[in-house]
C-alpha positions in Angstrom: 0.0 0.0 0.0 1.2 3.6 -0.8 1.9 5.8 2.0 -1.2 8.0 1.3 -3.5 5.0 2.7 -5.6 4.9 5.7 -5.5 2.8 8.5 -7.9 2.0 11.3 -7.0 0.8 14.4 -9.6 -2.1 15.5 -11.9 -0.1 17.7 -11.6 3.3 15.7 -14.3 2.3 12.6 -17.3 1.1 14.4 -16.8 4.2 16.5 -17.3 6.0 13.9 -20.2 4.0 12.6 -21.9 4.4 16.0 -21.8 8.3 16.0 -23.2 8.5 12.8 -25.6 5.8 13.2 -27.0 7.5 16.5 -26.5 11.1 14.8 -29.4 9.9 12.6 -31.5 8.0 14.9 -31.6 10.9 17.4 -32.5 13.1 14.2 -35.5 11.0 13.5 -37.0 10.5 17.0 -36.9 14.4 17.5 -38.7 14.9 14.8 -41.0 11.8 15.4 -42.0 13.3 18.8 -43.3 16.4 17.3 -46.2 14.7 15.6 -47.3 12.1 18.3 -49.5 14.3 20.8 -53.2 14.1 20.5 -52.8 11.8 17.6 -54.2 8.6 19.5 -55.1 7.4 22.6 -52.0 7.3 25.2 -49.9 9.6 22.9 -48.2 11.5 25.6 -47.5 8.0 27.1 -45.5 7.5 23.8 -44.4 10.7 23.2 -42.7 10.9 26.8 -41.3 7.5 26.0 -39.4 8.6 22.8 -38.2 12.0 24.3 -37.1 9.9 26.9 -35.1 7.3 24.3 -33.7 10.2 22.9 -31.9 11.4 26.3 -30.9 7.9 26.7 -29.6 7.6 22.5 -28.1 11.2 23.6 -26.4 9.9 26.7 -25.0 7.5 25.5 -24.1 9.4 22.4 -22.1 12.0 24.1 -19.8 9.4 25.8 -18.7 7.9 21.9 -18.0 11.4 21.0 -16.1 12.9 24.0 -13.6 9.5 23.2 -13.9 10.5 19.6 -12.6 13.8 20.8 -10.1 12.5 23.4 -8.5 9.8 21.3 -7.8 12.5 18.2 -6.9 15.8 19.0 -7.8 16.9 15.2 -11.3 16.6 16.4 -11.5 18.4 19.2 -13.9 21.3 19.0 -12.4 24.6 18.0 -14.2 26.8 20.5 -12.8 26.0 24.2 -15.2 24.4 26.3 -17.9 25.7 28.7 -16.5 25.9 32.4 -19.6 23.4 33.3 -18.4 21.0 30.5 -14.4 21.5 32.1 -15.9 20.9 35.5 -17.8 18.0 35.5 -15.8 16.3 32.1 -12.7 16.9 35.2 -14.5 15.2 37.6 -15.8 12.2 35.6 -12.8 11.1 34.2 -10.6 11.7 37.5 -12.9 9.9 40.1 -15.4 7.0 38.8 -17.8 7.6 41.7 -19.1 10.7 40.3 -19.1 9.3 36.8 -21.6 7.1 37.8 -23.4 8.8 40.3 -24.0 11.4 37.6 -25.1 9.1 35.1 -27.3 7.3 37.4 -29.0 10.7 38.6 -29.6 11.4 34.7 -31.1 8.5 34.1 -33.2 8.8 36.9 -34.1 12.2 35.0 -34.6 11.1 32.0 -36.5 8.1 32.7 -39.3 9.1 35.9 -41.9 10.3 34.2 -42.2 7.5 31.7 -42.2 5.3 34.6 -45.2 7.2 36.5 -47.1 7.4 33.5 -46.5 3.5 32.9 -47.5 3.3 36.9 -50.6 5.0 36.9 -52.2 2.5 34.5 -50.8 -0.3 35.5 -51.0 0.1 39.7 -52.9 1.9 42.7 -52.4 5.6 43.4 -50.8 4.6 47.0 -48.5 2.1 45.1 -47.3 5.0 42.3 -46.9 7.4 44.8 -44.6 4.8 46.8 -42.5 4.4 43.6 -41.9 8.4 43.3 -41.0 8.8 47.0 -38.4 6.1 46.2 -37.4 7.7 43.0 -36.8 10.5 45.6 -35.2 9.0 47.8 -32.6 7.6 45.0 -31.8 10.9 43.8 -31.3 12.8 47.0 -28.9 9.9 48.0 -26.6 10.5 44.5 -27.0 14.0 44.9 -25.4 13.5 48.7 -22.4 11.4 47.1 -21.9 14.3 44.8 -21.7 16.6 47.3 -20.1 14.7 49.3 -17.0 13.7 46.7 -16.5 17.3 45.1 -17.6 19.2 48.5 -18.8 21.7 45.9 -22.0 23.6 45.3 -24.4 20.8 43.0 -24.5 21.6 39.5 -27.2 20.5 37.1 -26.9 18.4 35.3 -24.0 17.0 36.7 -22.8 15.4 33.4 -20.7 17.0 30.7 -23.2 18.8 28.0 -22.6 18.2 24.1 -20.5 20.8 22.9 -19.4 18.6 20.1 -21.2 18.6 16.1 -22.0 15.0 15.2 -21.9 16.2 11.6 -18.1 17.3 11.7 -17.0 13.4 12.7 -15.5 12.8 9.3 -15.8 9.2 8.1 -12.1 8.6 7.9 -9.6 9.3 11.2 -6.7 10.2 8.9 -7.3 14.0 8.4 -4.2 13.9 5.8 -6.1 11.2 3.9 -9.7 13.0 3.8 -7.8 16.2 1.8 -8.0 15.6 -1.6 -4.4 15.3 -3.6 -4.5 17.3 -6.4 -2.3 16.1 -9.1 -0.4 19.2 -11.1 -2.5 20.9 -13.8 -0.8 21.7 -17.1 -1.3 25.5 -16.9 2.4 27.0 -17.1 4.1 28.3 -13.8 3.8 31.9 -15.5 0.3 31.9 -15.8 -0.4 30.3 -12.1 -1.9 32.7 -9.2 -1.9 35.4 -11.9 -5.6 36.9 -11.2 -5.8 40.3 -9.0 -9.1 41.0 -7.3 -10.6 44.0 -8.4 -11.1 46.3 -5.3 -14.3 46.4 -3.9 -16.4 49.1 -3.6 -16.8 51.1 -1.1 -20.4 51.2 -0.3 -19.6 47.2 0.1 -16.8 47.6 2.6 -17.2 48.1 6.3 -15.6 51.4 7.7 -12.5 51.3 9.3 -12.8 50.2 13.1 -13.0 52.8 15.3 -11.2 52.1 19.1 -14.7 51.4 20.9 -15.2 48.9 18.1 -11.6 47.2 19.0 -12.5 47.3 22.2 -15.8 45.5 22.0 -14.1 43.0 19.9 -10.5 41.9 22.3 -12.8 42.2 25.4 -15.2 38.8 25.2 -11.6 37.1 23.7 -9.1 38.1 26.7 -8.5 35.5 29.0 -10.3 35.3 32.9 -8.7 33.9 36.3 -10.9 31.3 35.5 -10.1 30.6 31.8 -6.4 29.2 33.3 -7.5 27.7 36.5 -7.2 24.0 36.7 -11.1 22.6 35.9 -11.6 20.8 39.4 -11.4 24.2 41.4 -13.6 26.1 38.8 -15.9 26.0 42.1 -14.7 26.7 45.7 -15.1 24.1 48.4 -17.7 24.7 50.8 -16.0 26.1 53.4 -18.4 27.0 56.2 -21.1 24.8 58.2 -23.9 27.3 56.6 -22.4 26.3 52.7 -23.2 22.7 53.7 -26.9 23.6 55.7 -27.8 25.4 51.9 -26.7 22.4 50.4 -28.3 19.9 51.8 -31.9 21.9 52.3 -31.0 22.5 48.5 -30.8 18.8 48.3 -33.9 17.6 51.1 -36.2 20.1 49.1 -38.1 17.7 46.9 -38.0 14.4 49.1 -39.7 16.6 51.8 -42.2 17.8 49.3 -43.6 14.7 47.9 -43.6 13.1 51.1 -46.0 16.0 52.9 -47.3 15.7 49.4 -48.2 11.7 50.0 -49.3 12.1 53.4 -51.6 15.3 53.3 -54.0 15.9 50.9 -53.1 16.7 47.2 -54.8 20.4 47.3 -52.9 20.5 51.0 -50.9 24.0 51.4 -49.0 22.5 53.2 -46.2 20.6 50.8 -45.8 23.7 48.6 -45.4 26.1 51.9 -42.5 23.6 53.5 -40.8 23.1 49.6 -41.0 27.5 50.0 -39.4 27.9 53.2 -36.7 25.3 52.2 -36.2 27.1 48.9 -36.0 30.6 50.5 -33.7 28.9 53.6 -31.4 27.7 51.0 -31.4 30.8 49.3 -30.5 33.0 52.0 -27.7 30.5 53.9 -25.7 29.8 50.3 -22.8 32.1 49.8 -22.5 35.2 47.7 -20.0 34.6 44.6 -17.2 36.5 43.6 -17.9 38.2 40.2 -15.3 36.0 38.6 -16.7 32.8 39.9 -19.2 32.3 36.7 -20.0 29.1 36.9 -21.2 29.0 40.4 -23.2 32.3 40.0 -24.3 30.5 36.4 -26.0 27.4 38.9 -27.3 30.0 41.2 -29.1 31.9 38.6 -30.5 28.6 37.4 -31.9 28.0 40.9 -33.9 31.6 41.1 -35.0 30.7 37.6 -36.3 27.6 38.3 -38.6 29.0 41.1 -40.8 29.8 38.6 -42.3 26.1 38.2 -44.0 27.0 41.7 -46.7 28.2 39.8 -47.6 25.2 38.7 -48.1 23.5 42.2 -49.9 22.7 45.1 -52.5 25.8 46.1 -50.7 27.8 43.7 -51.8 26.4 40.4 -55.3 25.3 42.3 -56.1 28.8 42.9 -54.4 31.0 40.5 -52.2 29.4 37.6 -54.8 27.0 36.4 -57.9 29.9 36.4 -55.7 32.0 34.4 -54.7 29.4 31.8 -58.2 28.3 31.5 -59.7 31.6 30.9 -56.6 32.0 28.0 -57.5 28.9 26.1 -61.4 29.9 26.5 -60.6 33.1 25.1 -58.4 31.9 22.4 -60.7 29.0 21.4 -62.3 30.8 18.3 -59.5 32.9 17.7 -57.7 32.0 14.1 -54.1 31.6 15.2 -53.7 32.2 19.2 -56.8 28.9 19.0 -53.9 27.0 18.9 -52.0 28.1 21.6 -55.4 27.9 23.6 -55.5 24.2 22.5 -51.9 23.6 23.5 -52.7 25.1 26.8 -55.9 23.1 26.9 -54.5 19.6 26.6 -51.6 20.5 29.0 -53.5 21.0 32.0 -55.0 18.1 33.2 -51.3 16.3 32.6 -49.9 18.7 35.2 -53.1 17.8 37.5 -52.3 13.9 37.1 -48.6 13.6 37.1 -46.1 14.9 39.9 -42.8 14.7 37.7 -44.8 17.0 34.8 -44.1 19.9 37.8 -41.3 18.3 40.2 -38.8 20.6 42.0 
């Protein structure tokens, strides 16, 4: 064979094969789940079980490509990583605890509200609502081993994210073996590389740059402290006994709600007041980040945002949510297009009044 040739080690091609092959399957499921709601009976049962195969496909995915990316350098993506992907790609491939504790908590994710939607027409109500405590119970345990092994602030979700094209995996690994080899053309050396652009003009060309414009342009480039620290200390420790107390309320939040959830009535304030005073607890004990520490005031930020999903709970969505969103898709119902955001709105409701994980903390 010449020395242009290509060859594959003997795990490198079905490697390749795989991304590709999943590239395309998760491509196709997307798509799929677009079309399935309202179609026939139990559709959200199998709409929520191909979203969920997707997560799985795109778990699972995301491991063959961060060894794609790993194993060749040429394939690494050109932008730098996100701090989140540096932190928890750090953590995964330096302790195996984590690793799976991380995976195990996504799946958990991904998986729950398949499962109660399988439970509810398959068992009791006291026996489904068993099965979520437990789910519960599961996930504040791996969330305690994660706190426990980085004895950092949680971040979600604790795996690395894709930051990685599928389409750019070329099909061969030899990058000098993909460019094509041109063989010389018969034109004569004099008349090679012999055209000159005409200039443009100038109502096509961009005016010179001023200094704010330089400015605005080196500014999001130059390099931050936390740009060259090592990725495991991305996050401080937790340093003080009130870090840990925000924690773990952080943590204890949605075990305690679904078991005052179980034991009181459904329409009971109490659940959603006790989730409230934990939330606001942990709010108030966690620690104030430095303005350099992005990706701990990133996961902060995250948890004020997600404290808008309270109005779809307990006494809250009872007596004010749910009123309002009825009254939208009543008003919307003969209405040419905003009838079919009143329809969207329509057949959402009664899922959040039948299924906890629809509206979990």
């Amino acid at each position: 064979m010449s020395g242009n040739s290509t060859s594959l080690s003997p795990g490198d091609e079905p490697l390749w094969l795989s991304t590709n092959t999943l590239a395309t399957i998760e491509s196709s499921i997307r798509t799929l789940t677009w079309f399935l709601p309202g179609r026939f009976k139990d559709a959200e049962l199998a709409s929520e079980a191909l979203a969920a195969s997707l997560n799985l496909f795109s778990m699972y995915h995301d491991t063959l490509l961060a060894k794609v990316a790993k194993k060749h350098p040429n394939h690494r993506p050109l932008i730098p990583p996100s701090f989140h992907t540096r932190f928890t790609r750090a953590w995964s491939d330096t302790n195996t605890q984590y690793k799976w504790a991380a995976r195990s908590l996504e799946l958990i994710r991904f998986t729950e509200l398949v499962l109660e939607m399988g439970l509810r027409r398959k068992v009791s109500p006291r026996a489904r609502w068993r099965v979520v405590v437990l789910l519960e119970m599961i996930k504040a345990v791996l969330r305690t081993l994660l706190l426990r092994i980085t004895r950092r602030p949680l971040l979600s979700p604790p795996i690395p994210e894709r930051e990685f094209d599928p389409d750019s995996v070329p099909p061969s690994l030899d990058a000098s073996a993909t460019a094509p080899s041109y063989s010389p053309s018969g034109t004569p050396s004099h008349l090679q590389n012999n055209r000159v652009p005409l200039p443009p003009h100038p109502l096509l060309t961009s005016p010179p740059p001023t200094e704010s414009s330089v400015e605005d342009y080196l500014l999001p480039k130059a390099l931050t402290p936390a740009s060259v620290r090592p990725s495991h200390t991305l996050m401080k420790t937790l340093a003080s006994p009130r870090d840990w107390l925000a924690e773990i309320l952080y943590i204890l939040r949605p075990l305690v709600y679904v078991s005052l959830l179980v034991s009181d009535n459904k329409k009971s304030s109490r659940p959603l007041a006790a989730a409230l005073v934990l939330e606001v607890l942990s709010r108030t004990l966690r620690r104030t980040p430095p303005p350099y520490a992005a990706l701990e005031r990133s996961e902060y930020a995250r948890r004020d945002r997600d404290m808008v999903w309270y109005l779809l709970r307990g006494s809250i969505w009872e007596t004010y949510t749910k009123p309002k969103l009825e009254s939208f898709a009543l008003l919307t119902s003969s209405r040419p297009v905003l009838g079919l955001f009143g329809a969207l709105v329509r057949d959402w409701i009664p899922l959040i009044d039948e299924y906890y994980y629809y509206t979990a903390p």
